[in-house]
C-alpha positions as a printed Julia matrix, in Angstrom:
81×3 Matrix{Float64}:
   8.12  -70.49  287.14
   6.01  -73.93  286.93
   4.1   -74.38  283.87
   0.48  -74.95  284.89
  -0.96  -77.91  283.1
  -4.32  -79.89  283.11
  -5.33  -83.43  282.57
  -8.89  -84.46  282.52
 -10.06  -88.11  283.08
 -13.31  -88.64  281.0
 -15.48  -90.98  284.04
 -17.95  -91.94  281.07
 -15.49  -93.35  278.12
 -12.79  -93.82  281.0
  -9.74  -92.4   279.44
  -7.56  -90.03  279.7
  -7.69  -85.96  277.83
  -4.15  -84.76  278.04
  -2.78  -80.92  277.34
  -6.14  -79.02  278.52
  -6.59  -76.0   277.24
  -9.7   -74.74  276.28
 -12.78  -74.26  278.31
 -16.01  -73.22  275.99
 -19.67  -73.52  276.63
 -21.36  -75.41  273.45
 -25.04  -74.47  272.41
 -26.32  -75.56  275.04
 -24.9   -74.1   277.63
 -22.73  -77.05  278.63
 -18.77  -76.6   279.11
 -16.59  -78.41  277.1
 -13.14  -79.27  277.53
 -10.93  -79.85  274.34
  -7.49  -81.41  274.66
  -4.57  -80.75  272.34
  -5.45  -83.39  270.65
  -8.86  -82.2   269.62
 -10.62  -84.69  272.04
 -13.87  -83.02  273.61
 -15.11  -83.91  276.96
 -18.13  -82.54  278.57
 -17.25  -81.1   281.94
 -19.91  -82.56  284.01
 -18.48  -86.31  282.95
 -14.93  -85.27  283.58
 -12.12  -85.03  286.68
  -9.41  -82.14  285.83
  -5.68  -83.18  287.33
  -3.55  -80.78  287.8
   0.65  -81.15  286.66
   2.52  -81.14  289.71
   5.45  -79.89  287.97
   7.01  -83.02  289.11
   8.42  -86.04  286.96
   8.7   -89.62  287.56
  12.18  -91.68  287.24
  11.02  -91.88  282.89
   9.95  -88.36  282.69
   6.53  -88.81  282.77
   4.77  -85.94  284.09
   2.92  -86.22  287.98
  -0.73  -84.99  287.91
  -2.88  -85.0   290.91
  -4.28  -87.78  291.68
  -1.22  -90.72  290.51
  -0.4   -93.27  292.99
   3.83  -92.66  292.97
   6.05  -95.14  294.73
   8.85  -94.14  296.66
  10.96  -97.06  297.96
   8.4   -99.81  299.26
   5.5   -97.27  300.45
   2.86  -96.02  297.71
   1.1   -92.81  298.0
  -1.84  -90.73  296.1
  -0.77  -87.16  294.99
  -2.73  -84.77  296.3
  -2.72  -81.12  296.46
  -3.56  -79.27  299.77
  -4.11  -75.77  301.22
């Protein structure tokens, strides 16, 4: 069974909230989403990625969203349906 796995890219301090766990609302009624680092990004600045349960050729995990290369042609991941 694939692991399901978020990433979030944070479009206001561009960069990157890895291991995405937890979804809360703070006080004022915003959601915020904390990485497993501790890192919290507001939801309404953010893009969640999903792990495609795919790795690339160093083991780096594929999220939605990555531009992969296979041979000469370059694609976006996406996930459909």
């Amino acid at each position: 069974m694939r692991r399901i796995e978020f990433r979030a890219w944070d479009n206001k301090n561009n960069s990157f909230c890895y291991g995405v766990e937890v979804l809360e609302k703070d006080l004022q009624g915003n959601w915020d989403i904390k990485d497993g680092m501790g890192k919290t990004c507001n939801a309404e600045d953010i893009t969640l990625q999903q792990f495609t349960g795919l790795s690339d050729s160093k083991m780096g995990h594929i999220f939605e969203g990555d531009i992969v290369r296979v041979g000469k042609a370059t694609f976006e991941v996406v996930f459909v349906g």
